[in-house]
Residue frames as a rotation matrix with the C-alpha (Angstrom) as fourth column:
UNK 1
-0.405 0.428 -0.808 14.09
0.763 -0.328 -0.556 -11.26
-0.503 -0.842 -0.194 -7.29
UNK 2
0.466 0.674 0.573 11.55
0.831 -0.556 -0.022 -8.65
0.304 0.486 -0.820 -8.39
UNK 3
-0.410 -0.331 0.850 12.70
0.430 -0.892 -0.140 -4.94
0.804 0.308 0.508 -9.37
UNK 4
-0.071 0.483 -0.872 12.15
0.997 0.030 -0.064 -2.86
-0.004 -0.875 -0.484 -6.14
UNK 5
0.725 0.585 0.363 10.50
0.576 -0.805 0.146 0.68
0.378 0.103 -0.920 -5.52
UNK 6
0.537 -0.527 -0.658 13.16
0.641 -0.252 0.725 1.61
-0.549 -0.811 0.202 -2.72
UNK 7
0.888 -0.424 -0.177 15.53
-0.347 -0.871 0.348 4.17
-0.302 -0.248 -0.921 -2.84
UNK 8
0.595 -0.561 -0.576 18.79
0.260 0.812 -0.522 2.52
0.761 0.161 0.629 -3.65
UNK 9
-0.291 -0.819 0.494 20.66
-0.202 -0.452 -0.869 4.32
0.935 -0.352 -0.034 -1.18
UNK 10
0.012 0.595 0.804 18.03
-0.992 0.110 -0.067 3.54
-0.128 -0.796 0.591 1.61
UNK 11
0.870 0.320 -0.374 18.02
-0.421 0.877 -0.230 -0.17
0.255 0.357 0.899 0.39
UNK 12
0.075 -0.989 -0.125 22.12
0.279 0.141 -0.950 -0.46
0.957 0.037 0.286 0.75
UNK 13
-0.281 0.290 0.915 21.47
-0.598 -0.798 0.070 1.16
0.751 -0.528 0.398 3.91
UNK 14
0.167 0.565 0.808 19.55
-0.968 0.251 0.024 -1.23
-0.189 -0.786 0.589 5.35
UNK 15
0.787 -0.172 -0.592 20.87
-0.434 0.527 -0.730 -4.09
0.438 0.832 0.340 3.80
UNK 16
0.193 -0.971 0.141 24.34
-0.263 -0.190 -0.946 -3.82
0.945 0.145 -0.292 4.72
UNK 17
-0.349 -0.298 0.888 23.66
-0.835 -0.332 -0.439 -3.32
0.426 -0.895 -0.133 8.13
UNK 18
0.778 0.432 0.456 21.08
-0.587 0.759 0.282 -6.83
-0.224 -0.487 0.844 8.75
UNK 19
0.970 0.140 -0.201 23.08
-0.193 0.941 -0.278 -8.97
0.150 0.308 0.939 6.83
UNK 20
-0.262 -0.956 0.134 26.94
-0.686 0.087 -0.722 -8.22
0.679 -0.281 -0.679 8.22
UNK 21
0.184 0.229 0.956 25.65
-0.950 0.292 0.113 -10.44
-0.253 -0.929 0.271 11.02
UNK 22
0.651 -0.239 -0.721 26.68
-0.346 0.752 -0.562 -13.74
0.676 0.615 0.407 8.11
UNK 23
0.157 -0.940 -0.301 30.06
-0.472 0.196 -0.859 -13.26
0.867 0.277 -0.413 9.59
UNK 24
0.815 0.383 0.435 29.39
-0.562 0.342 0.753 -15.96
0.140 -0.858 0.494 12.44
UNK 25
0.387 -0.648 0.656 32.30
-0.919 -0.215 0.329 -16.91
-0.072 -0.730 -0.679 14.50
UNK 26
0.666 -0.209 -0.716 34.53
0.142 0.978 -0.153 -19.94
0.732 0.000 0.681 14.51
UNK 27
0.883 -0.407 -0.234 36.77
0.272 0.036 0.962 -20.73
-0.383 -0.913 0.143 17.40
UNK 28
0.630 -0.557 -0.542 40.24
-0.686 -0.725 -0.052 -18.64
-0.364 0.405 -0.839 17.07
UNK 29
-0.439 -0.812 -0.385 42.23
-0.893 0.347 0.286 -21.89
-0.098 0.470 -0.877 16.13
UNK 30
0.389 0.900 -0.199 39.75
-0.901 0.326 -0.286 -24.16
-0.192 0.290 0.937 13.91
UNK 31
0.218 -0.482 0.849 40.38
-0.637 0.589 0.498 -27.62
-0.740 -0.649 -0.179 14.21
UNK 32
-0.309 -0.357 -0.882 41.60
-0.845 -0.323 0.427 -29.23
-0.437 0.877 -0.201 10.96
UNK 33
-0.948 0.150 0.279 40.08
0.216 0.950 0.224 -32.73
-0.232 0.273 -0.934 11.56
UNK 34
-0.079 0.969 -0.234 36.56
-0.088 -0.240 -0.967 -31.20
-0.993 -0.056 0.104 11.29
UNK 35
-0.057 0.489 0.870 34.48
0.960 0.267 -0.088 -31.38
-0.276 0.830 -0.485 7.80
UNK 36
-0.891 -0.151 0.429 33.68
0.235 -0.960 0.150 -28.23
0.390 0.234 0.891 6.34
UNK 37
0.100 0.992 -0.070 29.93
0.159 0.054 0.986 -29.18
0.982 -0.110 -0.152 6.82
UNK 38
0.667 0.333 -0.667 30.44
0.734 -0.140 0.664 -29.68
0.128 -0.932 -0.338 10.80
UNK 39
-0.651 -0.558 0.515 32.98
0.717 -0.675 0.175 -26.63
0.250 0.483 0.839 10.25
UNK 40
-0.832 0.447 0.328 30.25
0.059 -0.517 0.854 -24.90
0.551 0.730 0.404 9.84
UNK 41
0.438 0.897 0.054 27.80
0.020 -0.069 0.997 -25.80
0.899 -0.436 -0.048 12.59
UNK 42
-0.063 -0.674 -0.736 30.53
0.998 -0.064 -0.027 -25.10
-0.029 -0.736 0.676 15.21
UNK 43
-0.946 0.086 0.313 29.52
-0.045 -0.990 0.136 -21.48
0.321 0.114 0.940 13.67
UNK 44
-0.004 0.998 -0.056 26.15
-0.046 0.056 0.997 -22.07
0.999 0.006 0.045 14.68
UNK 45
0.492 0.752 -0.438 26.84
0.251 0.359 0.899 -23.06
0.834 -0.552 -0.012 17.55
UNK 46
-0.231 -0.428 -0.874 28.84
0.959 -0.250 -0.132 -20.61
-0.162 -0.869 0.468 18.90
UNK 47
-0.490 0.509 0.708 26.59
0.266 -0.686 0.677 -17.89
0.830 0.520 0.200 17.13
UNK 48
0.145 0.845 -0.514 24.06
0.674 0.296 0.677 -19.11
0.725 -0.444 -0.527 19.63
UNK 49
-0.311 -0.730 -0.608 23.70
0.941 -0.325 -0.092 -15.95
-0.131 -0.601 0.789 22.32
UNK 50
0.770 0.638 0.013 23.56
0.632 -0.760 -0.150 -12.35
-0.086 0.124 -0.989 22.72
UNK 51
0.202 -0.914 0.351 25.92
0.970 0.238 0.060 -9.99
-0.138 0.328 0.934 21.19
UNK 52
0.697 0.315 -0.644 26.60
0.212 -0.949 -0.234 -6.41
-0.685 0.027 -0.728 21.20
UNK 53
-0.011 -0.578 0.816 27.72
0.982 0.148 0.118 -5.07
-0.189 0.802 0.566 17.95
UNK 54
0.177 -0.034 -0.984 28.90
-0.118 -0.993 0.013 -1.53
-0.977 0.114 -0.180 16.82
UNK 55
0.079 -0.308 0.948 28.86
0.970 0.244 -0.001 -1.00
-0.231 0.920 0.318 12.91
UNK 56
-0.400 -0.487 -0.776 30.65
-0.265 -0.749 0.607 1.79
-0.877 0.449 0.171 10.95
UNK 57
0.403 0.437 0.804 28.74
0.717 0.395 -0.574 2.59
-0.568 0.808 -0.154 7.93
UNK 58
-0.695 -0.570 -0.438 30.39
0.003 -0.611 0.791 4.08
-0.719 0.549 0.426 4.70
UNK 59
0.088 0.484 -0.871 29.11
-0.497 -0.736 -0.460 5.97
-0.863 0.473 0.175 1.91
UNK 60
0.820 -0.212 0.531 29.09
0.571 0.249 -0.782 5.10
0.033 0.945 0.326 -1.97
UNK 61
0.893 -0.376 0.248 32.14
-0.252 -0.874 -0.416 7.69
0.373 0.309 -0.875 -1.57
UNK 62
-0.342 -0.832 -0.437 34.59
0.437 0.271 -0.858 5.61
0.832 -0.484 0.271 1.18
UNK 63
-0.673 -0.347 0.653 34.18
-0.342 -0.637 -0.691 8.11
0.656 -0.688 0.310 3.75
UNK 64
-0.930 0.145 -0.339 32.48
0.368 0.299 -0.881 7.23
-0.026 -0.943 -0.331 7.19
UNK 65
-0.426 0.813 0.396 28.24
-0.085 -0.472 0.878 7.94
0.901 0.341 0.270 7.05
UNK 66
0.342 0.884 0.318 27.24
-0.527 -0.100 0.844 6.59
0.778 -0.456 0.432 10.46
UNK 67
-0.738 -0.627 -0.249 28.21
-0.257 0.603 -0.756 4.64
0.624 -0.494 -0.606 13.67
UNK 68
0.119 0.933 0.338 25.78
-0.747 -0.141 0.650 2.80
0.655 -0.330 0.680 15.65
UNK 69
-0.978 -0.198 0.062 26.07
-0.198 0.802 -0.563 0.19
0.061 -0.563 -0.824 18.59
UNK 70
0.261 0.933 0.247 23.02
-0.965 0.253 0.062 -2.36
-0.004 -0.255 0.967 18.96
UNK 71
-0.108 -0.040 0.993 22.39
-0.587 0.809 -0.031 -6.17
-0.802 -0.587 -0.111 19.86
UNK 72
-0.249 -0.130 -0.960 22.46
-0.845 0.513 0.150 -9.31
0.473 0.849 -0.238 17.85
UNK 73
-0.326 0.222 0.919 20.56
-0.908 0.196 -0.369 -12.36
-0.262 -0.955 0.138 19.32
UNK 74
-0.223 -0.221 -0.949 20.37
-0.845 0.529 0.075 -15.88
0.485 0.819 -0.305 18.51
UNK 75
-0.564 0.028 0.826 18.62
-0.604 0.668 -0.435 -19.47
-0.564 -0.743 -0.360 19.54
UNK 76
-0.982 -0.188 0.032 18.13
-0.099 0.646 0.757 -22.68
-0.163 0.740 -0.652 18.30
UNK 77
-0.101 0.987 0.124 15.32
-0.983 -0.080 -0.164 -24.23
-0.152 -0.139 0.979 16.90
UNK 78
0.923 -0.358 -0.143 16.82
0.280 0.878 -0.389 -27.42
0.264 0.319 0.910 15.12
UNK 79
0.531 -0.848 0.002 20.05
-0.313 -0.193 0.930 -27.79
-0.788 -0.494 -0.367 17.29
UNK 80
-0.323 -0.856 0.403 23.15
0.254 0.332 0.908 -28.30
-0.912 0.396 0.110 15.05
UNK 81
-0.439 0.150 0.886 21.20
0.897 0.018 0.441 -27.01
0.050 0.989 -0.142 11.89
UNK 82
0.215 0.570 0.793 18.75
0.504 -0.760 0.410 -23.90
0.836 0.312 -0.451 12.26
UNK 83
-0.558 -0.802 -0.212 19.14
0.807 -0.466 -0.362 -20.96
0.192 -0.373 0.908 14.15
UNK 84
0.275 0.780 0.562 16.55
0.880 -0.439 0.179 -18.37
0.386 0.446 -0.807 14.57
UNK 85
-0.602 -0.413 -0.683 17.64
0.609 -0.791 -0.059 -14.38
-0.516 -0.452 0.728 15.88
UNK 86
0.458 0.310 0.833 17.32
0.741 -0.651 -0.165 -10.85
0.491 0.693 -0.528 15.34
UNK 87
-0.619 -0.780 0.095 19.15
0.687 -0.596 -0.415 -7.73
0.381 -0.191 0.905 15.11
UNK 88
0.539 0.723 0.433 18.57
0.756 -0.641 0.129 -4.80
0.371 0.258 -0.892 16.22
UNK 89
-0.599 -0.748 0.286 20.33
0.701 -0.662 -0.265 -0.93
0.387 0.041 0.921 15.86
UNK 90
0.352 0.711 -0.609 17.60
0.818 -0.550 -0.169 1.60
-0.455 -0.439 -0.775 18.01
UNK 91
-0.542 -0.793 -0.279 20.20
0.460 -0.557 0.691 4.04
-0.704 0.246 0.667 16.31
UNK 92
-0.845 0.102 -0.525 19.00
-0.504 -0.480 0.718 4.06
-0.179 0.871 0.457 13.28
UNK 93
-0.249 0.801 0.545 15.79
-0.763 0.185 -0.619 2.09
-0.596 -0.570 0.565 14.18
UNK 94
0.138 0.052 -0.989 15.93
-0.707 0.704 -0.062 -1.13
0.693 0.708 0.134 12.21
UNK 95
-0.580 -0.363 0.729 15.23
-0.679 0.710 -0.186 -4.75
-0.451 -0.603 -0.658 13.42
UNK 96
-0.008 0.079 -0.997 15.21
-0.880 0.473 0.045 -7.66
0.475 0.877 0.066 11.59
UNK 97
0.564 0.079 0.822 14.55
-0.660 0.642 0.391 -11.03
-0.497 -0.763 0.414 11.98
UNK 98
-0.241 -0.826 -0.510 16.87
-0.969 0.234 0.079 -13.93
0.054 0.513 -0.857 10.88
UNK 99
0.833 0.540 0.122 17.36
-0.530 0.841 -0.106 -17.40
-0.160 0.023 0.987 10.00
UNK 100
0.249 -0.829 -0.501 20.58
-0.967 -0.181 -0.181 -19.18
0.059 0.529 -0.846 9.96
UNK 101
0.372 -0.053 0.927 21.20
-0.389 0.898 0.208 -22.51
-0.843 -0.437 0.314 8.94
UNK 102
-0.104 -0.600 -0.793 22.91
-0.888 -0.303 0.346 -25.11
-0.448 0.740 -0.502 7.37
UNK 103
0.467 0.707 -0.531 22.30
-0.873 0.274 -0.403 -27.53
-0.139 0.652 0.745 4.34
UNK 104
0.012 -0.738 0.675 24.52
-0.483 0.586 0.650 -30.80
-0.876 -0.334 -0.349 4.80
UNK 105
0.188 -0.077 0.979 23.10
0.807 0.581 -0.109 -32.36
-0.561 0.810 0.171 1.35
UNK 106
0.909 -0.229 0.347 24.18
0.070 -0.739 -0.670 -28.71
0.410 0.634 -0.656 -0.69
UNK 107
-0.018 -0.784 -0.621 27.01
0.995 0.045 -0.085 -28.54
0.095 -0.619 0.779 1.73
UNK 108
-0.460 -0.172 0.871 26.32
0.110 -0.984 -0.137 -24.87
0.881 0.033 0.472 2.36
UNK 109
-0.598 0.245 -0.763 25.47
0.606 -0.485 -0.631 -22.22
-0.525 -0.840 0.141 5.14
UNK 110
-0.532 0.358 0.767 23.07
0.473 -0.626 0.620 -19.88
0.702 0.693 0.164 4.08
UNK 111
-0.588 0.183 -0.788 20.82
0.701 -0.371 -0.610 -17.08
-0.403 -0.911 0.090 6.19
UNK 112
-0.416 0.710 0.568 17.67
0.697 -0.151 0.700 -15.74
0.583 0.688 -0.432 5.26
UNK 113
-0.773 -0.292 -0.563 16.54
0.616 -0.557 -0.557 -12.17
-0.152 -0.777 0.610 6.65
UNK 114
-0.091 0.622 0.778 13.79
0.571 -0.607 0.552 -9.59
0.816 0.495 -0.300 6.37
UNK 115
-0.775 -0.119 -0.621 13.20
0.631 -0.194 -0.751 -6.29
-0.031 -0.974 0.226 8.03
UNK 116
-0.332 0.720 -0.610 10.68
-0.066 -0.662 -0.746 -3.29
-0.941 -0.207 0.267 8.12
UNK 117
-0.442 -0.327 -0.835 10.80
-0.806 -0.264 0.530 -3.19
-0.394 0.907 -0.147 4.34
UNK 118
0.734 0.677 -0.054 9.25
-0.556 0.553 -0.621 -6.60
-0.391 0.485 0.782 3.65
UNK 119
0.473 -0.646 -0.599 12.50
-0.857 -0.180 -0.483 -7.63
0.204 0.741 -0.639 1.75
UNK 120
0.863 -0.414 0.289 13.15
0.187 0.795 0.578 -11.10
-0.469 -0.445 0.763 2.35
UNK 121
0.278 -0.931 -0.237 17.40
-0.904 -0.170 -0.393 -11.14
0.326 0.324 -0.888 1.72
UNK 122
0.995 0.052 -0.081 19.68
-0.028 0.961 0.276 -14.80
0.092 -0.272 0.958 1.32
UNK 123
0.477 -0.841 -0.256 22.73
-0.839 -0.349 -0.417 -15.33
0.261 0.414 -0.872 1.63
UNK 124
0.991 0.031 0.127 24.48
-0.006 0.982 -0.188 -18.60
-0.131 0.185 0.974 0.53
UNK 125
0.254 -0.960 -0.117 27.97
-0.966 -0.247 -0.073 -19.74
0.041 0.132 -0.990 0.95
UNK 126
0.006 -0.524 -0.852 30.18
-0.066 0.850 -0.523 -23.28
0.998 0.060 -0.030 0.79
UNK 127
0.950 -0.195 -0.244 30.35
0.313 0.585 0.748 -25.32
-0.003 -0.787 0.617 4.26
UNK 128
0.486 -0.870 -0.086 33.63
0.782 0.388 0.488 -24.32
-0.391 -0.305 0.868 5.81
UNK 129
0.098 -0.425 0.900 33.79
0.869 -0.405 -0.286 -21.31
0.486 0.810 0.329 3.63
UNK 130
-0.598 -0.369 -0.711 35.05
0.588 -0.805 -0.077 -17.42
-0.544 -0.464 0.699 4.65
UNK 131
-0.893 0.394 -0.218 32.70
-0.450 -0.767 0.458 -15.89
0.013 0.507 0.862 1.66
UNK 132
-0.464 0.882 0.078 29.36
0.779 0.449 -0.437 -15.79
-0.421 -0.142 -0.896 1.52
UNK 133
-0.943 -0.234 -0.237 27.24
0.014 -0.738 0.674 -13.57
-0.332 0.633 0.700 -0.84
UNK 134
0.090 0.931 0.352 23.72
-0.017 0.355 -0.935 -12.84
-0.996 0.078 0.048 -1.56
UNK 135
-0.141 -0.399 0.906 22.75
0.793 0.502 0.345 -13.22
-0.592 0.768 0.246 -5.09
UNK 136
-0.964 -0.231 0.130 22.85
0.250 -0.955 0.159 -10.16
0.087 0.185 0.979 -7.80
UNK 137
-0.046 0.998 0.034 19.02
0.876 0.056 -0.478 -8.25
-0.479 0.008 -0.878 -7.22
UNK 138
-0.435 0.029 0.900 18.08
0.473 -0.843 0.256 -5.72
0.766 0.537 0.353 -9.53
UNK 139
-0.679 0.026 -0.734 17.12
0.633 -0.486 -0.603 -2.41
-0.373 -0.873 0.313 -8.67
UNK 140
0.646 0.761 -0.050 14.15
0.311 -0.323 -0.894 0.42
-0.697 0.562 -0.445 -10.27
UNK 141
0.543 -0.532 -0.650 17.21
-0.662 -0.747 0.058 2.23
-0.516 0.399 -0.758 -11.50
UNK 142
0.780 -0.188 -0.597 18.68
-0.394 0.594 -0.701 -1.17
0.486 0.782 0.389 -14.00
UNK 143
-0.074 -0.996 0.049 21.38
-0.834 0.035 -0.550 -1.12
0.547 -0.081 -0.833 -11.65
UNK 144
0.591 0.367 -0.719 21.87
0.112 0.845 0.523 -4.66
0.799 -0.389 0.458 -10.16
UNK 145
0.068 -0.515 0.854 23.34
-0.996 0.018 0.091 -5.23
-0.062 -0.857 -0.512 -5.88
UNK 146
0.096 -0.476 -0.874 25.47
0.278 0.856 -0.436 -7.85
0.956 -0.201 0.214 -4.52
UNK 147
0.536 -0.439 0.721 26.50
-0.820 -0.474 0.321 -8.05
0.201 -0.763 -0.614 -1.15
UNK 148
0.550 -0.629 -0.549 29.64
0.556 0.767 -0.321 -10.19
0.623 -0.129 0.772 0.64
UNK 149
0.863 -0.145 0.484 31.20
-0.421 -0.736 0.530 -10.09
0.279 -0.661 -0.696 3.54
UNK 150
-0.020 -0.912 -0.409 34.76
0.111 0.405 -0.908 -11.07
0.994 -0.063 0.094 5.10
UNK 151
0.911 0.109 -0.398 35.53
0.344 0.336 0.877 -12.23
0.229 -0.936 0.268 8.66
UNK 152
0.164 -0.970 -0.178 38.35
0.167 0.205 -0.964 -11.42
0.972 0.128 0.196 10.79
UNK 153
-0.670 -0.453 0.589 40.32
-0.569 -0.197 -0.799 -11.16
0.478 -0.870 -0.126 14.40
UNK 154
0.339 0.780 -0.526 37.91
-0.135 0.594 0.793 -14.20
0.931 -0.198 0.307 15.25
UNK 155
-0.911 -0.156 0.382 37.69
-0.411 0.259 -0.874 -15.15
0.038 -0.953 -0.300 18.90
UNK 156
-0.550 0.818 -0.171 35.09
0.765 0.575 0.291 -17.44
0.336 0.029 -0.941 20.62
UNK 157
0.150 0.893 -0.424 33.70
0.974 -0.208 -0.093 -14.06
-0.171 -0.399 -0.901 22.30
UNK 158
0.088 -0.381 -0.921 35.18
-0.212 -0.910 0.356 -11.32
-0.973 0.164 -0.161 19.54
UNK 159
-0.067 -0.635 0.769 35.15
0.643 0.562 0.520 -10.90
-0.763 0.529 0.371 16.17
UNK 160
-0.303 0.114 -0.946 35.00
-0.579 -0.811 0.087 -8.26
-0.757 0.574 0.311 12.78
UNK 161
0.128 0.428 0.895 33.40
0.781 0.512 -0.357 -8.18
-0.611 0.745 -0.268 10.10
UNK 162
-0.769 -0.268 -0.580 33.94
-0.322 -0.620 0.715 -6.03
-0.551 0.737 0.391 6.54
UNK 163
-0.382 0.533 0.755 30.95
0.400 0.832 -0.385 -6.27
-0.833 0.155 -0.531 4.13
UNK 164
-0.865 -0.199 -0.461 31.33
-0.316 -0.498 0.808 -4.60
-0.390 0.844 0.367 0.43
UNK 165
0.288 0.915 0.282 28.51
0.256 0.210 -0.943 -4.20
-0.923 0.344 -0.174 -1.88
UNK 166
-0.967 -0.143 0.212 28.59
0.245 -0.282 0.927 -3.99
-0.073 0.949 0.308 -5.53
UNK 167
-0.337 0.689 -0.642 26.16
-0.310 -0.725 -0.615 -2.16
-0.889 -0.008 0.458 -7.57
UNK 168
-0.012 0.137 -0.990 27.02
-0.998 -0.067 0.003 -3.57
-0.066 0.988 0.138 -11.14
UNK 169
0.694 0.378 -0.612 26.55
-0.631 0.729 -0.264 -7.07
0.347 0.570 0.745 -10.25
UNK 170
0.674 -0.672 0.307 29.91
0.059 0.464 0.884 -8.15
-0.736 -0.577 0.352 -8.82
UNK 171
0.690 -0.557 0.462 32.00
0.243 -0.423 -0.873 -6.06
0.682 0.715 -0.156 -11.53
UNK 172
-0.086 -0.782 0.618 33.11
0.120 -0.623 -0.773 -4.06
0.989 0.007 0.147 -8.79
UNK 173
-0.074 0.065 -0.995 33.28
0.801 0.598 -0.020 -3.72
0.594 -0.799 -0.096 -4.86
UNK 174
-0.386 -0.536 0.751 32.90
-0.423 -0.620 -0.660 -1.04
0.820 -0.572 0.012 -2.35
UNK 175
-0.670 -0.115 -0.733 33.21
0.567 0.557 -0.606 -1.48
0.478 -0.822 -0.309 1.49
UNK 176
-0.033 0.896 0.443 29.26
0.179 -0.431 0.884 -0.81
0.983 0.109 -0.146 2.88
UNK 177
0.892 0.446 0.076 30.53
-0.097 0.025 0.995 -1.81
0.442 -0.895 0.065 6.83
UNK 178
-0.351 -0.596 -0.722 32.61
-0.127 0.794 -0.594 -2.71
0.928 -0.117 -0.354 9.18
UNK 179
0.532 0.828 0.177 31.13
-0.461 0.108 0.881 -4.60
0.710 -0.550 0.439 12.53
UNK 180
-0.774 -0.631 -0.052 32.74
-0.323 0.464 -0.825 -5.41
0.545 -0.622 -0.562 15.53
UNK 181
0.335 0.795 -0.505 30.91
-0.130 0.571 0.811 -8.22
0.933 -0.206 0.295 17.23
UNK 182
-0.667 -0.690 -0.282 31.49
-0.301 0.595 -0.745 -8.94
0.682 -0.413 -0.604 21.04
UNK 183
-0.447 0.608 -0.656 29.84
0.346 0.794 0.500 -11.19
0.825 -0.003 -0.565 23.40
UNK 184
0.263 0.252 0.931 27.59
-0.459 -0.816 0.350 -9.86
0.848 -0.520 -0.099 26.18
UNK 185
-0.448 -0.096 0.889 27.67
-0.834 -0.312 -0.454 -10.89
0.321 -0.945 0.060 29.51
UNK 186
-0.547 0.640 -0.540 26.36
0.348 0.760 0.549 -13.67
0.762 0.112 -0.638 30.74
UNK 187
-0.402 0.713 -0.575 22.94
0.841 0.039 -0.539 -12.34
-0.362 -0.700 -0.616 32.37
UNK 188
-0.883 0.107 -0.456 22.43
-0.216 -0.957 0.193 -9.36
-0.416 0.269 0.869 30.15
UNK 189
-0.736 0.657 0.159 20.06
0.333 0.147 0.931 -11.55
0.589 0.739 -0.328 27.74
UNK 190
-0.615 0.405 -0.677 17.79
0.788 0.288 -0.544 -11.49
-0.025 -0.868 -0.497 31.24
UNK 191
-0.173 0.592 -0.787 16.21
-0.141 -0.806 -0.575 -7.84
-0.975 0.012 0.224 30.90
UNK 192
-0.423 0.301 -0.855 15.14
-0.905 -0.200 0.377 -8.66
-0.057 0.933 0.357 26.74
UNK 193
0.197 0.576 0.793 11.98
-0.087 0.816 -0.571 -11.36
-0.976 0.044 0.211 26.70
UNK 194
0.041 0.798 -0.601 11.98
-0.582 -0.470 -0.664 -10.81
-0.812 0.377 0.445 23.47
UNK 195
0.622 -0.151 -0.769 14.01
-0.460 0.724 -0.514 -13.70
0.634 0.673 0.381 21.86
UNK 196
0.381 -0.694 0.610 15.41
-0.698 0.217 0.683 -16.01
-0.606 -0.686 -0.402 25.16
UNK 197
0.526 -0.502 -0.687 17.95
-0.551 0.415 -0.724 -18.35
0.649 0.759 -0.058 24.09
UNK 198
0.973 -0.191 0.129 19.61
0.146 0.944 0.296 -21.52
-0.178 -0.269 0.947 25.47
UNK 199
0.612 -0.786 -0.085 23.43
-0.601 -0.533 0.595 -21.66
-0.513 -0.313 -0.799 26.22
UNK 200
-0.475 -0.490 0.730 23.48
-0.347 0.867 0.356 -25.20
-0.808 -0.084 -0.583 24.58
């Protein structure tokens, strides 16, 4: 990826916050006859929806920089493979749009994003896997980002996410979020035209 102009701190920033949205549910006890591949569209397809999400952002320091609640929204286009959404935090005024699908002949998941910024971001993990990770992108300043993110306290209509960034490449790790995902209502999607979505 080409050397960007950005800020780095404004870039991690905004980053952090589109792409914690990876950490797409599985059902709270995953069923062991499954593939990883269909693993993997059982996340898809319980992605599918509208989601209110609160994210705690931390500093380059640890300490706490921000808290914001906004929406996370999601509907097929190719059932059982593609996904289209977008986020959005009014908070801190960012909304992105999204792609999320998966690759049965690579055996991976992967989710392609871009928000105000132009910045198209990927992130590519293993079918069936818990990590996903974009790849390292330089920065103006030589230094190179990573991001990855961990799942946890899954439920079909609850779940967390943690999502650490490195600076030096994946030398080292700090923790950029953490996101608590739960499902809205059913009828809430009703008052937002702006991406309807199918229950199925």
């Amino acid at each position: 990826m080409p050397t960007q102009s950005c800020c780095p701190s404004r870039w991690r920033y905004h980053a952090v916050a589109i792409l914690s949205l990876l950490a797409a549910p599985l059902t709270a006890e995953s069923d062991p006859a499954l593939s990883p591949f269909q693993s993997s569209v059982g996340e898809l397809r319980l992605a599918v929806g509208l989601w209110n999400v609160t994210t705690t952002q931390y500093g380059e320091d640890g300490t706490v920089s921000g808290i914001a609640s906004g929406t996370y929204r999601f509907d097929w286009i190719v059932p059982d493979r593609v996904l289209a959404g977008r986020s959005d935090i009014p908070d801190w005024k960012q909304s992105s749009g999204i792609l999320l699908f998966v690759n049965e002949r690579r055996q991976t998941i992967e989710m392609a994003s871009v928000g105000a910024d132009g910045h198209l971001w990927i992130m590519t993990g293993p079918a069936g896997g818990e990590t996903r990770a974009t790849p390292p992108t330089p920065l103006a300043d030589g230094r190179k980002m990573q991001l990855r993110f961990t799942r946890s306290a899954v439920t079909p209509d609850r779940f967390e996410s943690r999502v650490e960034i490195s600076m030096d490449g994946g030398a080292s790790w700090k923790q950029g979020n953490h996101q608590v995902f739960v499902r809205a209502q059913q009828g809430a999607q009703d008052s937002d035209p702006r991406l309807r979505f199918r229950s199925s």
